[in-house]
C-alpha positions as CSV (number, residue, x, y, z in Angstrom):
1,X,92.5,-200.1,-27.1
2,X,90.0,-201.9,-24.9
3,X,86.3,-202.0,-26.8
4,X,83.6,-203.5,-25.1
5,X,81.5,-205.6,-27.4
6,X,78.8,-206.3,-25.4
7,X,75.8,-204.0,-24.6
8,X,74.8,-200.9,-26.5
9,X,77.0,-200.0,-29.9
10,X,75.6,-196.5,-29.7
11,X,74.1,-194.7,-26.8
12,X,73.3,-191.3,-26.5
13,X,72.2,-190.4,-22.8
14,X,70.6,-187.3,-22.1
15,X,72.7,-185.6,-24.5
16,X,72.4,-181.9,-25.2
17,X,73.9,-180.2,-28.0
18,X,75.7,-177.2,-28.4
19,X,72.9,-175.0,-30.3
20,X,75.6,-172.5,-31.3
21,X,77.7,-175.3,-32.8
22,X,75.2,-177.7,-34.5
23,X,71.7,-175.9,-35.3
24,X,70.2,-178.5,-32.6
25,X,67.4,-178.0,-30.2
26,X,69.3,-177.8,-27.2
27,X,67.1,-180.6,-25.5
28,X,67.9,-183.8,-24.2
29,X,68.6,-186.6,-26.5
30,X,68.6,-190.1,-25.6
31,X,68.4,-193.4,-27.7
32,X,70.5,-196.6,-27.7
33,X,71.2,-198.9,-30.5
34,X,72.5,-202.6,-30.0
35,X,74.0,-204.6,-32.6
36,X,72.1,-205.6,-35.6
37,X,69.4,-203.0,-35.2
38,X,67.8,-201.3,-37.8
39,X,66.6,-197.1,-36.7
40,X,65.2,-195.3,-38.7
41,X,64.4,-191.5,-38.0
42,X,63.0,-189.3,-39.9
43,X,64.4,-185.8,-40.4
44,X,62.5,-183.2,-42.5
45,X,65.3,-180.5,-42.4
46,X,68.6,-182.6,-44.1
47,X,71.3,-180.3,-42.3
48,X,69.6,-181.2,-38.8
49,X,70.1,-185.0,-39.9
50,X,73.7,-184.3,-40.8
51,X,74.3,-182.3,-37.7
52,X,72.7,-185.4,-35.5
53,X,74.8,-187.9,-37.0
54,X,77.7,-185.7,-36.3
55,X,76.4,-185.8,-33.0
56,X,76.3,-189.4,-33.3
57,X,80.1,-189.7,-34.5
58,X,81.6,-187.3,-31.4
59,X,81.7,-184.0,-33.5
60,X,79.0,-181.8,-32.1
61,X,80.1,-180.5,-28.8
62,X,77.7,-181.7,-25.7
63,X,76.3,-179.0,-22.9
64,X,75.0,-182.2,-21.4
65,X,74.9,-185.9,-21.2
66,X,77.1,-188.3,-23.0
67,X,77.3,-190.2,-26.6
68,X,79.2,-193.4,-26.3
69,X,80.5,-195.5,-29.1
70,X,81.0,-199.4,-28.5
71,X,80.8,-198.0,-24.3
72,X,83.3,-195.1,-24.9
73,X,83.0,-191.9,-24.1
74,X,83.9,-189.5,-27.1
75,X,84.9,-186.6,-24.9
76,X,87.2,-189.0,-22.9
77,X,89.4,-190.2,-26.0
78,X,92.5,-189.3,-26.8
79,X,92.7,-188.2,-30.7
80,X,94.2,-192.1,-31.5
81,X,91.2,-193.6,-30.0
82,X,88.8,-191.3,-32.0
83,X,90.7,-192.1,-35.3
84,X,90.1,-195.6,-34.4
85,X,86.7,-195.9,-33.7
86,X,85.4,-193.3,-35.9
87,X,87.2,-196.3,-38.6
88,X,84.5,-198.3,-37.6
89,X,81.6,-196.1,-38.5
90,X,80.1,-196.0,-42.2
91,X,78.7,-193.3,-43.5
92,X,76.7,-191.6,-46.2
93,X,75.9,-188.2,-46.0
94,X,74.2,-185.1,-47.7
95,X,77.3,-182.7,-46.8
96,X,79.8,-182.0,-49.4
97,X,82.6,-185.2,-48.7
98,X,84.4,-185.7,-51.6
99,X,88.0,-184.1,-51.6
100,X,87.9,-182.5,-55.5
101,X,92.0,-183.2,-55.8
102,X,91.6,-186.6,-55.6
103,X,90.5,-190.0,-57.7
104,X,87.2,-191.4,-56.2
105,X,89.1,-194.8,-55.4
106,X,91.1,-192.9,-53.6
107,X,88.3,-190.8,-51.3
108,X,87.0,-194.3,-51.2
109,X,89.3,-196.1,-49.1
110,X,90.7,-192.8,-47.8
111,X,88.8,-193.5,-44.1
112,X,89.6,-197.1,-44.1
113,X,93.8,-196.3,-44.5
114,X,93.6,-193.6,-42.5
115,X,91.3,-194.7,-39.1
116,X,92.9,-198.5,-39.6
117,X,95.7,-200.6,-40.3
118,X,94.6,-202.8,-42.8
119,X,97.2,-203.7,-45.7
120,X,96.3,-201.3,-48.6
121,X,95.9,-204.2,-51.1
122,X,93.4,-205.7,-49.1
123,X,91.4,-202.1,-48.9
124,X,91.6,-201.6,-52.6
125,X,90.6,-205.3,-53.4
126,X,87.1,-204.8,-50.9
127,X,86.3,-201.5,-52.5
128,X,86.4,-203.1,-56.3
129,X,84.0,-205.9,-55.1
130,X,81.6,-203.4,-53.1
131,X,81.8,-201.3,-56.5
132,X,81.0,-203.7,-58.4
133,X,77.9,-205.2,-56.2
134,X,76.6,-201.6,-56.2
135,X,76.4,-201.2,-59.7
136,X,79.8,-199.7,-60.7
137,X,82.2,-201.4,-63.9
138,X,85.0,-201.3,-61.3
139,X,86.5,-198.9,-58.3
140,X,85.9,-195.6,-60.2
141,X,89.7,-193.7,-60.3
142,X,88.1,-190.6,-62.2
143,X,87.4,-187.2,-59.9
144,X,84.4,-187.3,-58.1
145,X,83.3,-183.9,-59.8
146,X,83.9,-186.3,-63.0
147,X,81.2,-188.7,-62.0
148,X,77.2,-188.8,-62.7
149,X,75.3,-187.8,-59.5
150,X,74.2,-192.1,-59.8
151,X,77.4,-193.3,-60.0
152,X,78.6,-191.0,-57.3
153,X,75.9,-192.1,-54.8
154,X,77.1,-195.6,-55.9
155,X,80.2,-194.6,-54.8
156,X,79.4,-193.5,-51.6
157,X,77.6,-196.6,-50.4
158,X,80.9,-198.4,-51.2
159,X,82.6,-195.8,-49.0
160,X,79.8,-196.5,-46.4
161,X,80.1,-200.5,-46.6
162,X,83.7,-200.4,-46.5
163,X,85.6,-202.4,-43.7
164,X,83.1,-204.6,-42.1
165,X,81.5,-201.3,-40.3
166,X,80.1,-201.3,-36.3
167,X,77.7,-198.5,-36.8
168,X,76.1,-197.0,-40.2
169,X,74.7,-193.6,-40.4
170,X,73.1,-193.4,-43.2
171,X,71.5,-190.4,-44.6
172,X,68.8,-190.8,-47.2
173,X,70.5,-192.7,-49.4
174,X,67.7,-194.2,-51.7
175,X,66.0,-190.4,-51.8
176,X,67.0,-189.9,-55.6
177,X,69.1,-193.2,-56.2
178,X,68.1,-195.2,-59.1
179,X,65.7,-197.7,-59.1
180,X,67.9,-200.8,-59.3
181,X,70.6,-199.2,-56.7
182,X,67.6,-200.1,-53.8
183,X,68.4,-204.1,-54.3
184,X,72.5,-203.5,-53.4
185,X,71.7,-201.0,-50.8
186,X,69.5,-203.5,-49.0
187,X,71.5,-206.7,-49.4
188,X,74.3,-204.8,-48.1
189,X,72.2,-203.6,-45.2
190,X,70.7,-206.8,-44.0
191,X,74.4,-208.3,-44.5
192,X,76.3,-205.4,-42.3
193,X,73.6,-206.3,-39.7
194,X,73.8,-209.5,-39.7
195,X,77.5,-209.2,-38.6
196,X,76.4,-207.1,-36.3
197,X,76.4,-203.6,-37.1
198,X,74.0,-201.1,-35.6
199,X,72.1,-198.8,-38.4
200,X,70.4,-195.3,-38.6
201,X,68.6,-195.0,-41.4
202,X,67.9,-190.8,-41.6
203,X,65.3,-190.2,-43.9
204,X,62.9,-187.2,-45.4
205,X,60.1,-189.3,-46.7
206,X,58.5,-192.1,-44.8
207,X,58.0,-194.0,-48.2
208,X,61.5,-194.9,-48.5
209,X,62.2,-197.3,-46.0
210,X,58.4,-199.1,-46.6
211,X,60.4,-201.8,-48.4
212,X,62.0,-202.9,-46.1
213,X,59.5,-201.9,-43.3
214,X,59.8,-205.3,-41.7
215,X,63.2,-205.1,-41.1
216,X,62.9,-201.8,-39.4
217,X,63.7,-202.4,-35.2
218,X,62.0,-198.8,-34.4
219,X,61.1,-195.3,-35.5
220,X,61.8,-192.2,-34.4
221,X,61.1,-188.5,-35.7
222,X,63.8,-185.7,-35.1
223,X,62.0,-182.9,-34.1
224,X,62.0,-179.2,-32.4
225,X,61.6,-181.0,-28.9
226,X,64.4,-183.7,-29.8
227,X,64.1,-187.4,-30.4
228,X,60.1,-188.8,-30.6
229,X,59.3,-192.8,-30.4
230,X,56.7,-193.3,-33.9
231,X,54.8,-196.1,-33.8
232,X,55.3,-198.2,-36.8
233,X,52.3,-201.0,-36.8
Protein backbone atom coordinates (compact mmCIF):
# COMPACT_ATOMS: atom_id res chain seq x y z
CA UNK A 1 0.00 0.00 0.00
CA UNK A 2 1.02 3.51 -1.12
CA UNK A 3 1.33 5.92 2.29
CA UNK A 4 2.17 9.29 1.80
CA UNK A 5 4.55 10.53 4.39
CA UNK A 6 4.56 13.93 3.74
CA UNK A 7 1.93 16.50 4.89
CA UNK A 8 -0.69 16.04 7.59
CA UNK A 9 -0.63 12.47 9.66
CA UNK A 10 -4.16 13.15 10.71
CA UNK A 11 -6.72 15.38 9.21
CA UNK A 12 -10.11 15.68 9.95
CA UNK A 13 -11.93 18.06 7.39
CA UNK A 14 -15.25 19.27 8.14
CA UNK A 15 -16.13 16.07 9.46
CA UNK A 16 -19.60 15.35 10.90
CA UNK A 17 -20.47 12.53 12.97
CA UNK A 18 -23.16 10.24 12.99
CA UNK A 19 -25.02 11.50 16.33
CA UNK A 20 -26.95 8.18 16.32
CA UNK A 21 -23.72 6.22 16.22
CA UNK A 22 -21.25 8.07 18.39
CA UNK A 23 -23.04 10.48 21.03
CA UNK A 24 -21.25 13.44 18.91
CA UNK A 25 -22.59 16.86 18.24
CA UNK A 26 -23.36 16.49 14.80
CA UNK A 27 -21.20 19.69 13.86
CA UNK A 28 -18.34 20.07 11.80
CA UNK A 29 -14.97 18.94 12.93
CA UNK A 30 -11.80 19.95 11.53
CA UNK A 31 -8.14 19.83 12.95
CA UNK A 32 -4.91 18.50 11.34
CA UNK A 33 -2.00 17.05 13.04
CA UNK A 34 1.63 16.85 11.37
CA UNK A 35 4.24 14.67 12.58
CA UNK A 36 5.76 15.28 15.86
CA UNK A 37 2.95 17.37 17.32
CA UNK A 38 1.87 17.32 20.55
CA UNK A 39 -2.54 18.12 20.83
CA UNK A 40 -3.90 18.15 23.61
CA UNK A 41 -7.87 18.54 24.07
CA UNK A 42 -9.68 18.54 26.68
CA UNK A 43 -12.83 16.41 27.14
CA UNK A 44 -14.97 16.76 30.27
CA UNK A 45 -17.37 13.83 29.30
CA UNK A 46 -14.67 10.57 28.91
CA UNK A 47 -17.19 8.61 26.51
CA UNK A 48 -17.29 11.73 24.07
CA UNK A 49 -13.25 11.53 24.16
CA UNK A 50 -13.42 7.84 23.39
CA UNK A 51 -16.07 8.26 20.73
CA UNK A 52 -13.79 11.23 19.04
CA UNK A 53 -10.79 9.11 18.92
CA UNK A 54 -12.83 6.46 17.39
CA UNK A 55 -13.65 9.13 15.11
CA UNK A 56 -10.07 9.69 14.74
CA UNK A 57 -9.19 5.84 13.99
CA UNK A 58 -12.14 5.52 11.07
CA UNK A 59 -14.89 3.89 13.43
CA UNK A 60 -17.51 6.49 13.78
CA UNK A 61 -19.50 6.77 10.68
CA UNK A 62 -19.27 10.43 8.85
CA UNK A 63 -22.59 12.38 7.60
CA UNK A 64 -20.03 14.71 6.36
CA UNK A 65 -16.49 15.61 5.53
CA UNK A 66 -13.58 13.27 5.64
CA UNK A 67 -10.89 11.86 8.34
CA UNK A 68 -7.66 10.91 6.62
CA UNK A 69 -4.91 8.96 8.12
CA UNK A 70 -1.23 9.41 6.69
CA UNK A 71 -3.53 11.16 3.34
CA UNK A 72 -6.00 8.19 3.19
CA UNK A 73 -9.36 8.24 3.19
CA UNK A 74 -10.93 5.77 5.86
CA UNK A 75 -14.14 5.30 3.93
CA UNK A 76 -12.11 4.57 0.70
CA UNK A 77 -10.11 1.49 2.18
CA UNK A 78 -10.49 -1.77 1.58
CA UNK A 79 -10.59 -3.84 5.14
CA UNK A 80 -6.52 -4.81 4.40
CA UNK A 81 -5.67 -1.26 4.19
CA UNK A 82 -7.60 -0.41 7.46
CA UNK A 83 -5.96 -3.37 9.34
CA UNK A 84 -2.75 -1.85 8.21
CA UNK A 85 -2.94 1.53 9.15
CA UNK A 86 -4.98 1.24 12.16
CA UNK A 87 -1.36 -1.05 13.08
CA UNK A 88 0.16 2.17 13.11
CA UNK A 89 -1.99 3.96 15.70
CA UNK A 90 -1.28 3.58 19.58
CA UNK A 91 -3.70 3.81 21.78
CA UNK A 92 -4.83 4.10 25.41
CA UNK A 93 -8.32 4.25 26.19
CA UNK A 94 -11.04 4.47 28.96
CA UNK A 95 -13.34 1.69 27.17
CA UNK A 96 -13.16 -1.70 28.38
CA UNK A 97 -10.04 -3.34 25.98
CA UNK A 98 -8.72 -6.12 27.56
CA UNK A 99 -9.98 -9.51 26.13
CA UNK A 100 -10.66 -11.44 29.86
CA UNK A 101 -9.52 -15.04 28.07
CA UNK A 102 -6.34 -14.07 27.49
CA UNK A 103 -2.66 -13.36 29.22
CA UNK A 104 -1.94 -9.61 29.20
CA UNK A 105 1.32 -10.29 27.10
CA UNK A 106 -0.74 -11.61 24.89
CA UNK A 107 -3.50 -8.52 24.59
CA UNK A 108 -0.33 -6.68 24.50
CA UNK A 109 1.16 -7.50 21.29
CA UNK A 110 -2.24 -8.75 20.01
CA UNK A 111 -2.61 -5.30 17.63
CA UNK A 112 0.99 -5.37 16.64
CA UNK A 113 0.60 -9.38 15.13
CA UNK A 114 -2.56 -8.78 13.97
CA UNK A 115 -2.45 -5.13 11.92
CA UNK A 116 1.53 -6.08 10.96
CA UNK A 117 3.86 -8.52 9.84
CA UNK A 118 6.54 -8.21 12.18
CA UNK A 119 8.29 -11.60 13.30
CA UNK A 120 6.53 -12.53 16.62
CA UNK A 121 9.92 -12.71 18.51
CA UNK A 122 10.75 -9.39 17.72
CA UNK A 123 7.02 -8.17 19.02
CA UNK A 124 7.53 -10.09 22.28
CA UNK A 125 11.19 -8.85 22.81
CA UNK A 126 9.81 -4.79 22.35
CA UNK A 127 6.93 -5.38 24.60
CA UNK A 128 9.38 -6.85 27.56
CA UNK A 129 11.65 -3.70 27.25
CA UNK A 130 8.57 -1.09 27.02
CA UNK A 131 7.35 -3.18 30.22
CA UNK A 132 10.05 -2.84 31.83
CA UNK A 133 10.77 1.10 31.08
CA UNK A 134 7.17 1.58 32.35
CA UNK A 135 7.59 0.10 35.58
CA UNK A 136 6.67 -3.50 35.14
CA UNK A 137 9.19 -6.73 36.50
CA UNK A 138 8.71 -8.13 32.91
CA UNK A 139 5.83 -8.50 30.08
CA UNK A 140 2.98 -9.42 32.55
CA UNK A 141 1.46 -13.15 31.28
CA UNK A 142 -1.21 -13.18 34.16
CA UNK A 143 -5.03 -12.16 33.08
CA UNK A 144 -5.61 -8.70 32.89
CA UNK A 145 -8.56 -8.99 35.49
CA UNK A 146 -5.47 -10.50 37.53
CA UNK A 147 -3.62 -7.32 37.50
CA UNK A 148 -3.66 -4.10 39.97
CA UNK A 149 -5.51 -1.15 38.23
CA UNK A 150 -1.38 0.48 38.30
CA UNK A 151 0.08 -2.24 36.72
CA UNK A 152 -2.69 -2.54 34.26
CA UNK A 153 -2.38 1.12 33.08
CA UNK A 154 1.35 0.17 32.95
CA UNK A 155 0.32 -2.23 30.65
CA UNK A 156 -1.57 -0.28 28.53
CA UNK A 157 0.99 2.39 27.75
CA UNK A 158 3.17 -0.59 26.57
CA UNK A 159 0.32 -1.57 24.33
CA UNK A 160 0.15 2.13 23.20
CA UNK A 161 4.10 2.48 22.54
CA UNK A 162 4.28 -0.67 20.84
CA UNK A 163 5.64 -0.79 17.23
CA UNK A 164 7.18 2.57 16.55
CA UNK A 165 3.46 4.16 16.35
CA UNK A 166 2.39 7.10 13.51
CA UNK A 167 -0.30 8.50 15.57
CA UNK A 168 -1.11 8.23 19.55
CA UNK A 169 -4.46 8.78 20.93
CA UNK A 170 -4.11 8.90 24.14
CA UNK A 171 -6.84 9.17 26.64
CA UNK A 172 -5.98 10.50 30.09
CA UNK A 173 -3.51 8.37 30.85
CA UNK A 174 -1.76 10.07 33.92
CA UNK A 175 -5.55 10.92 35.43
CA UNK A 176 -5.07 8.26 38.34
CA UNK A 177 -1.57 6.75 37.32
CA UNK A 178 0.97 6.64 39.95
CA UNK A 179 3.28 9.25 40.61
CA UNK A 180 6.49 7.71 39.25
CA UNK A 181 4.52 6.27 35.99
CA UNK A 182 4.46 10.26 34.74
CA UNK A 183 8.54 10.12 34.11
CA UNK A 184 8.05 6.79 31.49
CA UNK A 185 4.96 8.17 30.05
CA UNK A 186 6.74 11.33 29.07
CA UNK A 187 10.07 9.96 27.99
CA UNK A 188 8.19 7.71 25.86
CA UNK A 189 6.17 10.60 24.47
CA UNK A 190 8.91 13.07 23.64
CA UNK A 191 10.70 9.79 22.04
CA UNK A 192 7.57 8.60 19.80
CA UNK A 193 7.57 12.32 18.60
CA UNK A 194 10.71 12.73 17.93
CA UNK A 195 10.47 9.86 15.35
CA UNK A 196 7.79 11.40 14.20
CA UNK A 197 4.56 10.43 15.52
CA UNK A 198 1.64 12.79 15.82
CA UNK A 199 -0.15 12.84 19.55
CA UNK A 200 -3.55 13.62 21.12
CA UNK A 201 -3.37 13.99 24.39
CA UNK A 202 -7.39 13.71 25.66
CA UNK A 203 -7.63 14.95 28.92
CA UNK A 204 -10.44 15.86 31.89
CA UNK A 205 -8.25 18.10 33.99
CA UNK A 206 -6.17 20.87 32.55
CA UNK A 207 -3.48 20.14 35.43
CA UNK A 208 -2.33 17.07 33.92
CA UNK A 209 -0.52 18.03 30.99
CA UNK A 210 1.10 21.38 32.89
CA UNK A 211 4.25 19.34 33.12
CA UNK A 212 4.93 19.15 30.13
CA UNK A 213 3.12 22.32 29.05
CA UNK A 214 6.06 23.43 26.97
CA UNK A 215 5.94 20.62 24.84
CA UNK A 216 2.31 21.04 24.13
CA UNK A 217 1.95 22.30 20.05
CA UNK A 218 -1.85 23.46 20.73
CA UNK A 219 -5.01 23.21 22.73
CA UNK A 220 -8.30 22.52 21.97
CA UNK A 221 -11.58 21.89 24.07
CA UNK A 222 -14.21 19.28 22.82
CA UNK A 223 -17.28 20.80 23.31
CA UNK A 224 -21.26 20.96 22.45
CA UNK A 225 -20.45 23.10 19.25
CA UNK A 226 -17.41 20.68 18.29
CA UNK A 227 -13.68 21.37 18.34
CA UNK A 228 -12.57 25.08 20.08
CA UNK A 229 -8.80 26.57 19.61
CA UNK A 230 -7.73 27.39 23.79
CA UNK A 231 -5.13 29.63 24.00
CA UNK A 232 -2.34 28.26 26.07
CA UNK A 233 0.13 31.38 26.91
Amino acid sequence: MDIRTVGPLLELNKAVPSFEESGLPPVPFSMRVMPGECIVVEARDPENATQFADMCSGLVPLDEGSVKFMGLDWTELHDREVNALRGRIGRITHRASWPTFLGTHLAITLQQLHHTNRPMDEVVAEAARLSEQFGLPGLPVLRPGLLSSADLLRAGCVRAFMGRPRLLLLEDPLEASPVELERAFLSALTDARDKGAGVIWLVRNNAIWQGYQQGVTSMWRLADDGLVAVRTG
